[in-house]
Backbone as a printed PyTorch tensor [residue, N CA C, xyz], in Angstrom:
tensor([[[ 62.2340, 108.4340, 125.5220],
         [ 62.9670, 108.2900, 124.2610],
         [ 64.3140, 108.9950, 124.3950]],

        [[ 65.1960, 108.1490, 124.0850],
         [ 66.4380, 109.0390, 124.2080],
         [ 67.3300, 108.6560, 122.6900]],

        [[ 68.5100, 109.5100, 122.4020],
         [ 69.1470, 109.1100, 121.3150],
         [ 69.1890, 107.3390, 120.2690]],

        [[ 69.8590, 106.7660, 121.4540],
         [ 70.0650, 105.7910, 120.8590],
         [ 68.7930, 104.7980, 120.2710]],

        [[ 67.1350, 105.0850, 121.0810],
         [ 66.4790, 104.4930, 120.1710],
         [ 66.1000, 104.7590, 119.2980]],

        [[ 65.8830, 106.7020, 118.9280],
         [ 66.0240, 107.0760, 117.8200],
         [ 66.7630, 106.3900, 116.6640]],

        [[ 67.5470, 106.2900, 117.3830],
         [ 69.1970, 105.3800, 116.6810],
         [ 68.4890, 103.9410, 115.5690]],

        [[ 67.8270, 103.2340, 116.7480],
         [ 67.5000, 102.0290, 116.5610],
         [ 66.1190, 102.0850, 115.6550]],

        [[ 65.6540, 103.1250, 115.8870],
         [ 63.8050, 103.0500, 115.0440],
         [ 64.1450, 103.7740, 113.7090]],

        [[ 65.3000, 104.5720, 113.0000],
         [ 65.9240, 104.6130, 112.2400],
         [ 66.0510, 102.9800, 111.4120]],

        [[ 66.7910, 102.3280, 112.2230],
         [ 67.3500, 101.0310, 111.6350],
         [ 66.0010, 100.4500, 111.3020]],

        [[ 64.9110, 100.4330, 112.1590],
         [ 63.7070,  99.8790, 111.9920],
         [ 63.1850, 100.5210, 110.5110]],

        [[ 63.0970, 101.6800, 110.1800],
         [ 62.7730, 102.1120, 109.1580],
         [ 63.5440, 101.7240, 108.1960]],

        [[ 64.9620, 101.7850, 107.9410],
         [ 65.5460, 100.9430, 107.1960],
         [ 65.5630,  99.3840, 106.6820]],

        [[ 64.7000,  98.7030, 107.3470],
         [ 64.3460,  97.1320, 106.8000],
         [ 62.7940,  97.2610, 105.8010]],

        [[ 62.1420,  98.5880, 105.2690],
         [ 61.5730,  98.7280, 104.4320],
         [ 62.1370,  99.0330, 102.9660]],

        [[ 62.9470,  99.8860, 103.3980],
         [ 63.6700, 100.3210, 102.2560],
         [ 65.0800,  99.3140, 101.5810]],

        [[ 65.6050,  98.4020, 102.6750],
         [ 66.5850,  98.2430, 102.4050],
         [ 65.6920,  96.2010, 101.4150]],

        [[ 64.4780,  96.1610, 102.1500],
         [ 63.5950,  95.1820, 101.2720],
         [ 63.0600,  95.7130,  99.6460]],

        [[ 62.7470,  96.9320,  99.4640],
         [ 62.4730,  97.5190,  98.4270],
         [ 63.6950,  97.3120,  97.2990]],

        [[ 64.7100,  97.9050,  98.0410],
         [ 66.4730,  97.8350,  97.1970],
         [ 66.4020,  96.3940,  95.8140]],

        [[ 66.2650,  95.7520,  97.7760],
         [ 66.2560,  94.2760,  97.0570],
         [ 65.5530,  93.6540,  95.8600]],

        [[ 64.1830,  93.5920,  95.9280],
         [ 63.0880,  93.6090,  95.0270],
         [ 63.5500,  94.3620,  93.7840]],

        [[ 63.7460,  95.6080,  93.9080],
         [ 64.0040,  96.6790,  93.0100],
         [ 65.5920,  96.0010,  92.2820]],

        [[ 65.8010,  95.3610,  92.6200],
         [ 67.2640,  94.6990,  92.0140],
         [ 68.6010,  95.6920,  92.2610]],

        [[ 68.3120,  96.0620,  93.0690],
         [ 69.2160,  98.0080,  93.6750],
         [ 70.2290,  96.9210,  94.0530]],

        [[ 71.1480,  96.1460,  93.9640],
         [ 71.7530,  95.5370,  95.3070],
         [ 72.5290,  95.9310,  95.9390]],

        [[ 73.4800,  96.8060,  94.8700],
         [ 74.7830,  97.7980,  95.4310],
         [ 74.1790,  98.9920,  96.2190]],

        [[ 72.6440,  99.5150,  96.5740],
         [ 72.2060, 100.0400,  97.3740],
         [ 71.8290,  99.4150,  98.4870]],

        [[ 71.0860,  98.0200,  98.1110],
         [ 70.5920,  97.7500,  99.4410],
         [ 72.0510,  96.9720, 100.5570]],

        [[ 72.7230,  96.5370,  99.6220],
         [ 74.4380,  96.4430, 100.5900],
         [ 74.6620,  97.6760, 101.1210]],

        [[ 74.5450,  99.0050, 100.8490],
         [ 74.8650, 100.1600, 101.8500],
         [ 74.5520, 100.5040, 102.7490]],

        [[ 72.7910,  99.7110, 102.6080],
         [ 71.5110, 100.3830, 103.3550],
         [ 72.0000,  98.9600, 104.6480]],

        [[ 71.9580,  97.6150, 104.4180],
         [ 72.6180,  97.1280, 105.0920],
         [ 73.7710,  97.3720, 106.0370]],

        [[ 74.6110,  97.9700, 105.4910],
         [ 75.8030,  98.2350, 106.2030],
         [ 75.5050,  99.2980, 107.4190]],

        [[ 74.1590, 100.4470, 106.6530],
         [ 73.9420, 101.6620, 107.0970],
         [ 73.3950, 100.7810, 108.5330]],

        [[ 72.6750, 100.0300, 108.4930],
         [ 71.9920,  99.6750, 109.7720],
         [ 72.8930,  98.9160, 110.5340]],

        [[ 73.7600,  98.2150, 110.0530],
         [ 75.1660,  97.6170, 110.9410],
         [ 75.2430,  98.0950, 111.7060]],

        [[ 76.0350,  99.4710, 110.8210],
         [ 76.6670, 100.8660, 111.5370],
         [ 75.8720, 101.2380, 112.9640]],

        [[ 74.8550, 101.3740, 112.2480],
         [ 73.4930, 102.3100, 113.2090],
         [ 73.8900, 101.2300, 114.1780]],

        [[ 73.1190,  99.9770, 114.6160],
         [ 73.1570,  99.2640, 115.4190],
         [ 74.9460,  99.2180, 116.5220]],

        [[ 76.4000,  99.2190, 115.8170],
         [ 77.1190,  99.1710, 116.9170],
         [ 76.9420, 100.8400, 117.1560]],

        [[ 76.5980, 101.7280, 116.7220],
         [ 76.5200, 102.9960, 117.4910],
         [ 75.4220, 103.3090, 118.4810]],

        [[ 74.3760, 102.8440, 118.0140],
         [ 72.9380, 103.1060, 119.6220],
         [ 73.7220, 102.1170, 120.2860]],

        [[ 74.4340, 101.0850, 120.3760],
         [ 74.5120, 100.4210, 121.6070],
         [ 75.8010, 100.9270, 122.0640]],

        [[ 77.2380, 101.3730, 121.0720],
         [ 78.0020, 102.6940, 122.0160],
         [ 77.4330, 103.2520, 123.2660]],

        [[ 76.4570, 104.2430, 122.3020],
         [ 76.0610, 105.6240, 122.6970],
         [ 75.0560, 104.8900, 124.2850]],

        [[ 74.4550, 104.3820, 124.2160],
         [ 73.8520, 103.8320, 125.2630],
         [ 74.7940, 103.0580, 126.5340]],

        [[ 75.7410, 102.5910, 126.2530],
         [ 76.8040, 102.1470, 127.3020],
         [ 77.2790, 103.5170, 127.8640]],

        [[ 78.2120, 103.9930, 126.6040],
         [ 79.1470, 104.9760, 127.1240],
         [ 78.4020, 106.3890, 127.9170]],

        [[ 77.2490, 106.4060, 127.5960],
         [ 76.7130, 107.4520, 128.3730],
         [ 75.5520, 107.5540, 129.1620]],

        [[ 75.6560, 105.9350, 129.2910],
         [ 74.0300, 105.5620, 130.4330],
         [ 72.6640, 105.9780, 130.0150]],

        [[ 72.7500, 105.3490, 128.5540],
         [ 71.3800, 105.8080, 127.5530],
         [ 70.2980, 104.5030, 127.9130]],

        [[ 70.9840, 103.4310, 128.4630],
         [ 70.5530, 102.1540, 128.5190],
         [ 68.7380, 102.4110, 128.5820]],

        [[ 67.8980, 101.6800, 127.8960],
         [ 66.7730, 101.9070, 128.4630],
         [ 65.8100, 100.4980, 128.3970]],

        [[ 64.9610,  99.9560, 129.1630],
         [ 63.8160,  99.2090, 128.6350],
         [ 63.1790,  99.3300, 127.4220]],

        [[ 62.9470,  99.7730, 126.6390],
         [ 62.3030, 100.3370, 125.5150],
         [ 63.8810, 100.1190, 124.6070]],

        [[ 64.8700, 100.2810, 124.8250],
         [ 65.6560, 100.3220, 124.1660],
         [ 66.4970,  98.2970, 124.0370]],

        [[ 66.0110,  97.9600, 124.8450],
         [ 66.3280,  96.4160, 125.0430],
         [ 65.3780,  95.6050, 124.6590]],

        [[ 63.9880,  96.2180, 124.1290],
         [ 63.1090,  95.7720, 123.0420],
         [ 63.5160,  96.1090, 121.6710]],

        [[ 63.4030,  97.0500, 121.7550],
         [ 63.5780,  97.6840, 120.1540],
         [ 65.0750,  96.8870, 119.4710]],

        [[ 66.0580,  96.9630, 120.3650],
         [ 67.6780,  96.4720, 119.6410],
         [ 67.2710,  95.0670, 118.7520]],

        [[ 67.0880,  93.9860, 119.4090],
         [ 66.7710,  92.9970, 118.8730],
         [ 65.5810,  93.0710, 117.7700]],

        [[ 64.9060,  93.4740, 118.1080],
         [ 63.8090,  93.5970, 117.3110],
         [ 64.1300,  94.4170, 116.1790]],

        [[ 64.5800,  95.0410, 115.8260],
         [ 65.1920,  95.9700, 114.7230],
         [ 66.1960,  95.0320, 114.1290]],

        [[ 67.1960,  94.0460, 114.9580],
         [ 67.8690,  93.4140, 114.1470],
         [ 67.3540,  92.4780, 113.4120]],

        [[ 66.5380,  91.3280, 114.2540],
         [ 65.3900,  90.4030, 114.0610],
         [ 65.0990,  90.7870, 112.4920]],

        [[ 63.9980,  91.7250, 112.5360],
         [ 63.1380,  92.6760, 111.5550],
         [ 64.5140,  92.7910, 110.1290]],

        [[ 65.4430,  93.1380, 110.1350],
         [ 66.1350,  93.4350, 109.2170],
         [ 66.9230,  92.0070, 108.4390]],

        [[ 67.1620,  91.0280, 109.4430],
         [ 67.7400,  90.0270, 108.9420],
         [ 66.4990,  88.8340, 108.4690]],

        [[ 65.6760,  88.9200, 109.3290],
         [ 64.4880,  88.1960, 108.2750],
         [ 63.8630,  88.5670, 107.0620]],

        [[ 64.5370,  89.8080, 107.2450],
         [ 63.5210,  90.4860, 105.5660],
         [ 64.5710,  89.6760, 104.8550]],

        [[ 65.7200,  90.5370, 105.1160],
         [ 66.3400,  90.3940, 103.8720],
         [ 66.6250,  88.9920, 103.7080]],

        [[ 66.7270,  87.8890, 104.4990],
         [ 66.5540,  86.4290, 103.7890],
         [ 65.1260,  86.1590, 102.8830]],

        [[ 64.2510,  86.4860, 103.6180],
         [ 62.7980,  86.3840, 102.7270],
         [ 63.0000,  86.9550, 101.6610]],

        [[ 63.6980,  88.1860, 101.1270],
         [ 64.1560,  88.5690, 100.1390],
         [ 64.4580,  88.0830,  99.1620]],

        [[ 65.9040,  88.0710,  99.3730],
         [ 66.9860,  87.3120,  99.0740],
         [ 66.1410,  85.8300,  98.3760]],

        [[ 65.3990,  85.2060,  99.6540],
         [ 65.3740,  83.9300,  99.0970],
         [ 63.8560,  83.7960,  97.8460]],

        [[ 63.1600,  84.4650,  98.2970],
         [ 61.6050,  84.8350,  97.3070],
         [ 62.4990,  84.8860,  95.7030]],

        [[ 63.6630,  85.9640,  95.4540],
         [ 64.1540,  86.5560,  94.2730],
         [ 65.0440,  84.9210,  94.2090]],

        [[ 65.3650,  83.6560,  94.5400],
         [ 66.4880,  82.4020,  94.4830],
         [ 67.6360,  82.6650,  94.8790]],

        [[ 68.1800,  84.1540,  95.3840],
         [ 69.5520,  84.4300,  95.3270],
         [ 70.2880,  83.3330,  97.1410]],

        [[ 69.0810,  82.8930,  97.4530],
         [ 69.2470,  82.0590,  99.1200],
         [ 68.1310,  80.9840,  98.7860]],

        [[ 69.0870,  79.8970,  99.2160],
         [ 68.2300,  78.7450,  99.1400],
         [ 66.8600,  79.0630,  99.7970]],

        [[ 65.3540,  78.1790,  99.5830],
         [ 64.2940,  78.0640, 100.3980],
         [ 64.5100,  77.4880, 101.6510]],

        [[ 65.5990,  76.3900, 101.3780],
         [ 65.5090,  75.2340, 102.8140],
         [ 66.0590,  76.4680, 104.2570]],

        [[ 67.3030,  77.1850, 103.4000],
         [ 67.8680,  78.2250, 104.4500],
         [ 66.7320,  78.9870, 104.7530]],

        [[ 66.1890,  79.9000, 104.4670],
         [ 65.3220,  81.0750, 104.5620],
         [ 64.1230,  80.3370, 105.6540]],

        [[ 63.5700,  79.3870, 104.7620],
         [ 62.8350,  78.7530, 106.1970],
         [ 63.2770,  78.3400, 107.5100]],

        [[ 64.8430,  77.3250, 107.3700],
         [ 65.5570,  77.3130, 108.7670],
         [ 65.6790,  78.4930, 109.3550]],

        [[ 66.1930,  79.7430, 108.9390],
         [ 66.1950,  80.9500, 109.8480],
         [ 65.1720,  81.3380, 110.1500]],

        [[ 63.8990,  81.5470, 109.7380],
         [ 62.6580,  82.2970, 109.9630],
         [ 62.2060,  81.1630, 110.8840]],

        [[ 62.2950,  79.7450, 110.9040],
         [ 61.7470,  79.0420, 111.4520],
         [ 62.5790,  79.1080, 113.1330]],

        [[ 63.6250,  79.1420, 113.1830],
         [ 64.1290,  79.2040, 114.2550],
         [ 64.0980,  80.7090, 115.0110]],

        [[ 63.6890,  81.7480, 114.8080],
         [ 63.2120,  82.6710, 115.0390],
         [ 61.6650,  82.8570, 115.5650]],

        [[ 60.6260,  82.1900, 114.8110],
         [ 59.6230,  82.3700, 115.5310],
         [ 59.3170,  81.3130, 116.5830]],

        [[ 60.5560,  79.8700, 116.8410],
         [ 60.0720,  79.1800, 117.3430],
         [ 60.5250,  79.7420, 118.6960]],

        [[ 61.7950,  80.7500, 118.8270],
         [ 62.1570,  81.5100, 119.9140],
         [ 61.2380,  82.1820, 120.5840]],

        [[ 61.1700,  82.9290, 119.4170],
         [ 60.0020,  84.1460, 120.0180],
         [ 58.6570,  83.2960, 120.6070]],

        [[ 57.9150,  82.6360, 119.6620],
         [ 56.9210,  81.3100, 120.7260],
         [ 57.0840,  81.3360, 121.7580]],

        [[ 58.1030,  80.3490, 121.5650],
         [ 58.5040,  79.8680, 123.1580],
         [ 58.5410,  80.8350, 124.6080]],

        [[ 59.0280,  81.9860, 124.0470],
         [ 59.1680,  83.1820, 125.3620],
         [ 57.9680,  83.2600, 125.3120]],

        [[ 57.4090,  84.1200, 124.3320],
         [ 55.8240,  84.3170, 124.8010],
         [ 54.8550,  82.9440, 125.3880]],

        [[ 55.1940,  81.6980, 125.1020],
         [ 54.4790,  80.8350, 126.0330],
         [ 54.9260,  80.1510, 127.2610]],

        [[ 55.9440,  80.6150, 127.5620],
         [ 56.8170,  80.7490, 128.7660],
         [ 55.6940,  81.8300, 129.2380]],

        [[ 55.9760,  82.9160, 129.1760],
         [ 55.4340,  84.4270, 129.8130],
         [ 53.7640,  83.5800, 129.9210]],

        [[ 52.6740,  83.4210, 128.7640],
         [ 51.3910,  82.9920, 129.2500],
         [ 51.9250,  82.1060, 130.2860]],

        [[ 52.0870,  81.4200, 130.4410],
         [ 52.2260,  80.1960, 131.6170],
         [ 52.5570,  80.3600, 132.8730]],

        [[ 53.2120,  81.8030, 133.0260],
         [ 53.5490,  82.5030, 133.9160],
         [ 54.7910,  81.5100, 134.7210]],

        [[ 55.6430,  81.1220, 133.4250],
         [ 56.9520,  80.5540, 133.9940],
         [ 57.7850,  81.6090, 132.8610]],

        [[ 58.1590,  83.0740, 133.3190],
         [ 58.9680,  83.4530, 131.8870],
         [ 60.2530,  83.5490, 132.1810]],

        [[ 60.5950,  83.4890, 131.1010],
         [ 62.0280,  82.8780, 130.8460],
         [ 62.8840,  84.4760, 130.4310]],

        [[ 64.0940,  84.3040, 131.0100],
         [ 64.8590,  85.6750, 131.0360],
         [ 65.1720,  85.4620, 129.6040]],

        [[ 65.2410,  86.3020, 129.0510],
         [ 65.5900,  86.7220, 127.3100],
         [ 67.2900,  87.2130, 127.2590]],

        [[ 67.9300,  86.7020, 127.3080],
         [ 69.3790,  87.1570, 126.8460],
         [ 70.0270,  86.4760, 125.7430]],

        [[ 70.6230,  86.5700, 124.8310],
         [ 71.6280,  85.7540, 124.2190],
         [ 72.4390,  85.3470, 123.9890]],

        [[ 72.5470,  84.2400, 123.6770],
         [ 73.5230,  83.1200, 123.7800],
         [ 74.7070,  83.2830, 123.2250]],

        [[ 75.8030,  82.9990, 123.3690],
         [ 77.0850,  82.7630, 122.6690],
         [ 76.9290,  82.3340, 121.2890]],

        [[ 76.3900,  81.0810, 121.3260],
         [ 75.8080,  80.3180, 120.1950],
         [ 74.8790,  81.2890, 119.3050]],

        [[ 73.9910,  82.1970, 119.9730],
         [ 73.3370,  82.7760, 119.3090],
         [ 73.8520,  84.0590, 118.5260]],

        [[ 74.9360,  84.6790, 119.6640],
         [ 75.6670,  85.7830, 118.9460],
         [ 76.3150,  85.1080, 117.3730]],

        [[ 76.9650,  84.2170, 117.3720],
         [ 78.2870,  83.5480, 117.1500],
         [ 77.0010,  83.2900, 115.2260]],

        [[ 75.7970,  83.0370, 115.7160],
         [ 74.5600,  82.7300, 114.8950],
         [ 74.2630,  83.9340, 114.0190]],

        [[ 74.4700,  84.8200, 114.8420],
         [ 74.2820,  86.3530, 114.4840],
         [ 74.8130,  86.7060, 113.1490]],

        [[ 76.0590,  86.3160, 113.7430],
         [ 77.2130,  87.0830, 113.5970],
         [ 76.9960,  86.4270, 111.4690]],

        [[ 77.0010,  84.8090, 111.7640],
         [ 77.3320,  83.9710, 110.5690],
         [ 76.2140,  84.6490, 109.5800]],

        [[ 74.8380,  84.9530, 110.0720],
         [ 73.8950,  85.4670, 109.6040],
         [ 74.1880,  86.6430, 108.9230]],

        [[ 74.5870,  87.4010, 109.5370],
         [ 75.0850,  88.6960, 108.6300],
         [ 76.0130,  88.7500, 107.3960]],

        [[ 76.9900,  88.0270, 108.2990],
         [ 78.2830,  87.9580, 106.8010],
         [ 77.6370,  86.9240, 105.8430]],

        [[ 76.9910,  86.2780, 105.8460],
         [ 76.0540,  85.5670, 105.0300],
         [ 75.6140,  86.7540, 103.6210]],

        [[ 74.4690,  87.2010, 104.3950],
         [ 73.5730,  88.5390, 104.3120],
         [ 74.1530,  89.7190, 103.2990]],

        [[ 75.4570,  89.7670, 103.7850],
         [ 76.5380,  90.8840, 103.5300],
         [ 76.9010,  90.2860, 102.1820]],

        [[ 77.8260,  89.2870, 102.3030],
         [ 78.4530,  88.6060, 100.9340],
         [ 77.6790,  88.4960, 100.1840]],

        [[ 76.3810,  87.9460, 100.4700],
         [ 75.2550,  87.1450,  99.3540],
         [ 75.1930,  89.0090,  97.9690]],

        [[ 74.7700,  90.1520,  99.1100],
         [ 74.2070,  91.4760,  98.8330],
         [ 75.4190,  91.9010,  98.0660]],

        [[ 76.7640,  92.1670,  98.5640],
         [ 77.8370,  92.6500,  98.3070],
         [ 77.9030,  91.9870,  96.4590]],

        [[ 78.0980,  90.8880,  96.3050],
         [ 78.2010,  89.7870,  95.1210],
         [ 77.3220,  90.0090,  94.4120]],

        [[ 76.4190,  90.5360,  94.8710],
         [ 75.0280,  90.7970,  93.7770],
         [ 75.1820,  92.1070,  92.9020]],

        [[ 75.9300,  92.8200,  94.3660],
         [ 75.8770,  94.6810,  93.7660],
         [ 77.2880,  94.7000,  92.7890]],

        [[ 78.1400,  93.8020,  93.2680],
         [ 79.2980,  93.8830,  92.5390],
         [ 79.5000,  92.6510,  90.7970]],

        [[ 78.5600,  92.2120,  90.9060],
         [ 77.8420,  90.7080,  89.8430],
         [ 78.9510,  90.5130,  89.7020]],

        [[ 79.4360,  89.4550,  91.0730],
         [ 80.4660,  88.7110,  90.8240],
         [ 79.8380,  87.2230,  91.3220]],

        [[ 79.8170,  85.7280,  90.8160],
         [ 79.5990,  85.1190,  91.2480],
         [ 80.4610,  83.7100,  91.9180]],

        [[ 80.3320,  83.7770,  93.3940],
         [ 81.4420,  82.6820,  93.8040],
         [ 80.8520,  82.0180,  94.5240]],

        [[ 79.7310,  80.8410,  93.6410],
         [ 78.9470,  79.8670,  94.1970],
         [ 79.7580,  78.7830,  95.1000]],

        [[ 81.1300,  78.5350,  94.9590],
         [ 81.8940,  77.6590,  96.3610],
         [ 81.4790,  78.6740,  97.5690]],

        [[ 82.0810,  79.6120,  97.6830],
         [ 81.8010,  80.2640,  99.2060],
         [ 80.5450,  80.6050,  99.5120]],

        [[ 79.3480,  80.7500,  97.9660],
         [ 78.5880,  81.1700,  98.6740],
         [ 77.5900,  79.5380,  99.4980]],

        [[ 78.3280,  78.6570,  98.6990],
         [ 77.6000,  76.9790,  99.1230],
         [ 78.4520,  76.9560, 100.7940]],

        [[ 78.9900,  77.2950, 100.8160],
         [ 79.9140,  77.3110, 102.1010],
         [ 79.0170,  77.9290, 102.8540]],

        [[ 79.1920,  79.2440, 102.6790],
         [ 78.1500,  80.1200, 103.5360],
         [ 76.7500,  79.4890, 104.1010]],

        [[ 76.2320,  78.8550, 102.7770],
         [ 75.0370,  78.3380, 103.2580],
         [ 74.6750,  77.1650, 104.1440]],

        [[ 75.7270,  76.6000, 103.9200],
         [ 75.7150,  75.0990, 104.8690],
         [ 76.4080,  75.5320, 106.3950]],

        [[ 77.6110,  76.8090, 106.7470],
         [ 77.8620,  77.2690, 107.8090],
         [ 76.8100,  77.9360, 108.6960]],

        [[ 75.6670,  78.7700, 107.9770],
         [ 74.8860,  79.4820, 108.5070],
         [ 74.2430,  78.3590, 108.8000]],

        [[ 73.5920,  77.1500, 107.8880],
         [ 72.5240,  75.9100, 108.4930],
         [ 73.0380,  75.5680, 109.7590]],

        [[ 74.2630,  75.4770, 109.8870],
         [ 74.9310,  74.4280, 110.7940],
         [ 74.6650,  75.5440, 112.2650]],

        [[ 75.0160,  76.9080, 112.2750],
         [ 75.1880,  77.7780, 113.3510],
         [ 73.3920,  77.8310, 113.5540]],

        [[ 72.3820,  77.9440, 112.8200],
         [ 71.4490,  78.0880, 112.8970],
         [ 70.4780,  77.2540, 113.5910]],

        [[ 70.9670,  76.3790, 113.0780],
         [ 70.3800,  74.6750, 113.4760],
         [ 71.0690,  74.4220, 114.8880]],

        [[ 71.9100,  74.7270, 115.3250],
         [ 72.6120,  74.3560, 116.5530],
         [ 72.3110,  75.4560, 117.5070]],

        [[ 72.2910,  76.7880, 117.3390],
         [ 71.6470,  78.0640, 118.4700],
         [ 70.6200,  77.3780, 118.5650]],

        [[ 70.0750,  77.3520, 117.7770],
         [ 67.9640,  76.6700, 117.8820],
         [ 67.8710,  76.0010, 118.9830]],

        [[ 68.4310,  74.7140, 118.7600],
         [ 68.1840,  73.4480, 119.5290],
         [ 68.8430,  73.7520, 120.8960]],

        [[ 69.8480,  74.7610, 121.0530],
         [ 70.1020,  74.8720, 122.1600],
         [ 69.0650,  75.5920, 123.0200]],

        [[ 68.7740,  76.8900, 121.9800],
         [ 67.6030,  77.8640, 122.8380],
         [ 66.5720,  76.7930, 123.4070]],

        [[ 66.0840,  75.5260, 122.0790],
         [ 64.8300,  74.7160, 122.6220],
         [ 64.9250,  73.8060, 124.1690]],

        [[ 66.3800,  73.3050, 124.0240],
         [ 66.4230,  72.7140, 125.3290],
         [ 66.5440,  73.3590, 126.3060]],

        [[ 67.2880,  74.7230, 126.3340],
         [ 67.1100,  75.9040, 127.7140],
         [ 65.5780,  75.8010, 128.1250]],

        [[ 64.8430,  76.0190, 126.8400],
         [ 62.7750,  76.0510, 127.0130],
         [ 62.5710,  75.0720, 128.0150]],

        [[ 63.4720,  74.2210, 127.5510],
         [ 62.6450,  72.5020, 127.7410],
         [ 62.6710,  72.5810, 129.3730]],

        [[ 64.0290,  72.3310, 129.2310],
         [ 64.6410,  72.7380, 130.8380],
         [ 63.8150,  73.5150, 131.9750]],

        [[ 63.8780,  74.6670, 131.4460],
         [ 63.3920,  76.0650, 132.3680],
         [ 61.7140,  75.3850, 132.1570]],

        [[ 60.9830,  74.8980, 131.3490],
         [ 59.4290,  74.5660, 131.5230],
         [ 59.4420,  73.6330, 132.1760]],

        [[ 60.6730,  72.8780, 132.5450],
         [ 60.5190,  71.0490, 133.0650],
         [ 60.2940,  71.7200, 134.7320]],

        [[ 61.3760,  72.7700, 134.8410],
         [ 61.7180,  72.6170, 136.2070],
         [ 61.8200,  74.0270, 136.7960]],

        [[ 61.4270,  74.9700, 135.8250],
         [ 61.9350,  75.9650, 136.1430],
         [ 63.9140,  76.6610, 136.3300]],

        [[ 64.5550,  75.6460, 136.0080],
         [ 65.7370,  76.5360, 136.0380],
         [ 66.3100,  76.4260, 134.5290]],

        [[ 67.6720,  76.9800, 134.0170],
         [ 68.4480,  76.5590, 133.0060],
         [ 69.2810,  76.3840, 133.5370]],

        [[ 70.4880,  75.6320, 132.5670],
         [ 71.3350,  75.0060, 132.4290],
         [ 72.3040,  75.5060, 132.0330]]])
């Protein structure tokens, strides 16, 4: 155990509380508690570059802490209407069909290297400011249903397109063993 997963199992603890916020109708808290884990997240991965914190344990936990925080808070979000159903299921759905897939890659004993994609960062990325605005607008009760209809059809579109790419890398790497 070194700093930065401290760093990161912090953030992990924060997708309880920052789901509670939500529920609790806190929003101008749970936007902080959000931000708080942003934060957290570009600092364990600083602190781990800049000072050779890098660890196995720590290249589980990163994703997984982000994973964990951005699915709540759509399940959130979308349980309370403030996020469409169709969205909340496209993201959760394209998430476990990832995670699947590696783990039945790994049974099959063809496993597939886990890194992410451009597409997927780029997925990330839309996911959050999504996440952010939806929370931010709530805590501030301002409502700007154009951007937030924007938002929602940009995140479908980035969501829906990482997916299908991750699925055909699967397809690929199970057909033949390599990617593309």
């Amino acid at each position: 155990m070194n700093l930065p997963n401290f760093i990161t199992i912090g953030r992990i603890l924060l997708v309880p509380i920052t789901v509670w916020l939500i529920i609790s109708g806190e929003f101008s808290l749970a936007f902080f508690a959000f931000v708080a884990a942003g934060i957290s997240d570009g600092v364990d991965g600083f602190i781990a570059r800049r000072f050779d914190q890098r660890s196995e344990l720590g290249a589980y936990l990163d994703p997984i802490a982000d994973k964990a925080l951005l699915v709540s808070i759509y399940v959130s979000l979308g349980l309370l209407k403030f996020l469409p159903a169709w969205l909340v299921i496209l993201v959760v759905t394209r998430d476990v069909l990832i995670v699947g897939a590696v783990v039945l890659a790994w049974v099959v004993n063809k496993p597939i290297p886990v890194a992410p994609s451009m597409a997927s960062k780029i997925n990330t990325v839309g996911q959050i400011v999504l996440a952010g605005l939806v929370l931010g607008l709530l805590g501030l009760e301002i409502s700007l249903k154009p951007l937030l209809f924007t938002g929602f059809a940009l995140v479908a579109i980035l969501t829906f397109g990482s997916g299908a790419l991750y699925m055909r890398a699967w397809l690929l790497h199970m057909a033949n063993g390599k990617q593309e």
